[in-house]
Steps between C-alpha positions, in 0.01 A plus 500: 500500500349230328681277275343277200671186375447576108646233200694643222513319145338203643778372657476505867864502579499884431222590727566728745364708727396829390366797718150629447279818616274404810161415364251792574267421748165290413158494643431237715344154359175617711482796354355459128410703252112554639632541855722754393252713250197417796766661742626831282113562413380499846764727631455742243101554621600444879728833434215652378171351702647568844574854474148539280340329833632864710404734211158384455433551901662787473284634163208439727592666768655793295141487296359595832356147621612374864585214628143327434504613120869303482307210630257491253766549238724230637191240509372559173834387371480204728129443421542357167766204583203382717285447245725398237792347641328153467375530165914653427605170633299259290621690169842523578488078555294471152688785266843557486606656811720797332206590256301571829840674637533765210114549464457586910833754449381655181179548713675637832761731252179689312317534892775607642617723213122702538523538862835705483354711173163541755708609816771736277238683316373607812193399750433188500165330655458255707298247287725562200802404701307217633401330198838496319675364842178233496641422092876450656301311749394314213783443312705378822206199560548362130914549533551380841393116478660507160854625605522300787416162355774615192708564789497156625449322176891640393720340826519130573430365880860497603602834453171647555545620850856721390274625172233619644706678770706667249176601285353686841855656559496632170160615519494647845844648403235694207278580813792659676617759234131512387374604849801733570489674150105516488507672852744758383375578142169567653596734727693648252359536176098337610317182467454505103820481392555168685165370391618563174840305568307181607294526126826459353618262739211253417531565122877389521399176695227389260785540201690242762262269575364474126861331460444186745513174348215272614563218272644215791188578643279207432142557289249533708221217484094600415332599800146542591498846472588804749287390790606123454849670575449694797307252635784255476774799648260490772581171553851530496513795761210381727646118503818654654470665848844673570367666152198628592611545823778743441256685236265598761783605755543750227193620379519685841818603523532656163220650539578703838864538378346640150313764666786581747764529179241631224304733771628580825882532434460773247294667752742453799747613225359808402423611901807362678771410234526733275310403238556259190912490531521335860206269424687353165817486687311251749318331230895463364626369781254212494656467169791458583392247755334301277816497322707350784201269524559387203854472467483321838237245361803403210683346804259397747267191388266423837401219493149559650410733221198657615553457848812758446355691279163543712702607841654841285181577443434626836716811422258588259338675788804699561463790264056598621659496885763744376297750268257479832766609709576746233848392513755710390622438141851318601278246734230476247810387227659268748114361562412480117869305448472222734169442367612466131784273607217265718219490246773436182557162737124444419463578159796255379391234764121555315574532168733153514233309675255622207766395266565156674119394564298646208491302139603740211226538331285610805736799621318761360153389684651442760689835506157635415338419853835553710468840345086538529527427854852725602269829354155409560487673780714783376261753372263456792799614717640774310127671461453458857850616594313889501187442697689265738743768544233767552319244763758341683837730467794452255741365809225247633402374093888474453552271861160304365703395151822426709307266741261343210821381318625338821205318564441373156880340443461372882187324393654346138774330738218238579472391177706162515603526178660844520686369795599219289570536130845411460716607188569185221820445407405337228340650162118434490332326231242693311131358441440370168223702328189347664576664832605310823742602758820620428703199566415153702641674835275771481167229597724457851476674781738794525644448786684218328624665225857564376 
């Protein structure tokens, strides 16, 4: 028990110690009040987005559509963050980022909210379900840049790496139950009702982000205008090739493992599983992966940060080798959690290595283009995902993602900078508002860094 050396009267000769209660337990000096509201707000929609990712395939498919028509609904909520991710990006560095937050969930809540009033009243069609998952779509592109450069804006440099590994734990944590519940509630009470549960989930997160404080954020100076903006983001992410370089590794391999999650495992589900239970149970188990990723990533600080983080990628073609093999479901699990654990490595190692090398007030562009080119290719892949299976085989389109994602991280290894980023211990110095690089060290090479 603590004890507390107190003075009574003034007179220190009758001091004495006097027992106390044990303090109740605070929040770490990393996490702040943003972190923690940014946190609470994305777990609440990742309960509700992952198991609304299994009911809409599964609307479509009980709507009558097969495994092409999930495709098409799958890229035409991918479609949009194409075309307006970038344009997303340069607001959320202009306005205030939570503005753009509670807009882009007020958006996604009223999209979602129609699609489960469409599929629960009975027949949906195909373009109606495709044009409110294209208005998520949208809504996603405008919030995503945002939230991540909020994200980053509320931890400083030398706790960033345990933050952000704590922020995915709690969010893939969401995924887990989200997944697991979603699977379940759409087998038993249909689609709708969990459609319905993500509306609410985003309307809850918008009342949570409206809260964020964005006043030790500093005023942005007058640009140019929009284009003046992107064109200087470009900048930023082309001057910088383990950037780009890592981007394009995964413009391909989201886009096979999109249309192997979002097309072919409901499919292999539904013929060899047992249909949407078994296939949210795997898509759990990554979960819970990710969550031992995570918690892993607290401890563990490589000091090669994308040279780590790149190597667990090559798991990532675990889970397309497995649903090719039609695995059972206990292999497909065990496959789907050593991948979460491997690719959490990467997402902490990237996200700190954003953090580290990218000025504040450029996050948001630059989170623009890293997303822009992780889901350009994404609806391509997904609306081919049918025909290719109808031309090639399921099995042999499944072993072509597993081998494409091998080849791609094989090939980003090259890049000398991915090799040899090393982690600062030191925080980094922001630019001033003109611009420039985020701190003297960043104009060296970076193989001689930290």
């Amino acid at each position: 028990m603590r004890h507390t050396r107190i003075v009574i009267g003034g007179r220190d000769g009758d001091s004495r110690p006097v027992p106390t209660l044990p303090l109740l337990p605070s929040r770490p000096v990393w996490a702040t009040r943003n972190y923690t509201l940014l946190t609470t707000a994305t777990v609440v929609t990742g309960l509700g987005g992952n198991g609304a990712l299994i009911a809409a395939a599964f609307a479509v498919l009980e709507a009558g559509g097969d495994g092409g028509d999930v495709g098409l609904v799958a890229a035409a909520r991918t479609l949009p963050l194409v075309l307006f991710l970038l344009i997303g990006g340069a607001l959320a560095d202009r306005l205030p980022r939570h503005r753009v937050m509670v807009a882009a969930n007020t958006l996604n809540c009223l999209s979602q909210a129609a699609f489960a009033v469409l599929v629960l009243a009975g027949e949906p069609r195909l373009w109606q379900m495709m044009l409110l998952a294209g208005l998520g779509g949208t809504g996603q592109a405008f919030f995503s840049p945002a939230a991540e450069g909020m994200l980053m804006s509320s931890v400083d440099g030398e706790h960033a790496g345990r933050a952000f590994a704590v922020f995915r734990m709690a969010v893939h944590g969401a995924g887990l139950g989200g997944a697991a519940l979603g699977g379940a509630l759409v087998a038993a009470i249909g689609p709708g009702w969990v459609l319905a549960a993500d509306a609410a989930a985003f309307g809850c997160a918008a009342g949570l982000r409206g809260l964020l404080d964005v006043s030790h954020i500093p005023p942005r100076a007058p640009g140019d205008g929009l284009l003046a903006d992107l064109r200087d983001g470009w900048r930023e992410f082309s001057g910088r090739p383990w950037l780009w370089g890592i981007v394009v590794q995964f413009s391909v391999a989201n886009a096979v493992v999109g249309a192997a999650e979002a097309v072919y495992g409901p499919l292999v589900a539904r013929d060899h599983l047992g249909g949407a239970g078994p296939w949210g149970l795997a898509l759990a188990c990554f979960g819970v992966g990710t969550v031992g990723g995570a918690l892993l990533m607290t401890r563990w600080k490589p000091r090669r940060l994308l040279l780590a983080g790149t190597l667990c990628v090559f798991p990532l073609a675990l889970p397309s080798a497995a649903l090719a093999l039609t695995a059972p479901v206990g292999v497909l699990c065990a496959v789907m959690l050593v991948t979460g654990v491997s690719i959490e490595v990467f997402g902490v190692s990237w996200m700190t290595a954003l953090h580290q090398e990218v000025p504040e007030e450029k996050l948001s562009r630059i989170s623009a283009y890293d997303w822009f080119g992780s889901v350009a290719l994404v609806p391509a892949a997904t609306a081919l995902a049918g025909p290719s299976e109808t031309a090639f085989g399921r099995a042999e389109s499944l072993w072509g993602c597993a081998v494409l994602v091998v080849l791609v991280t094989a090939a980003v290894l090259a890049v000398p900078d991915v090799r040899n980023l090393r982690r600062r211990t030191a925080p980094v110095t922001r630019a001033a508002k003109g611009g420039g690089p985020a701190s003297a060290a960043a104009e060296r090479p970076l193989g001689e860094l930290g």
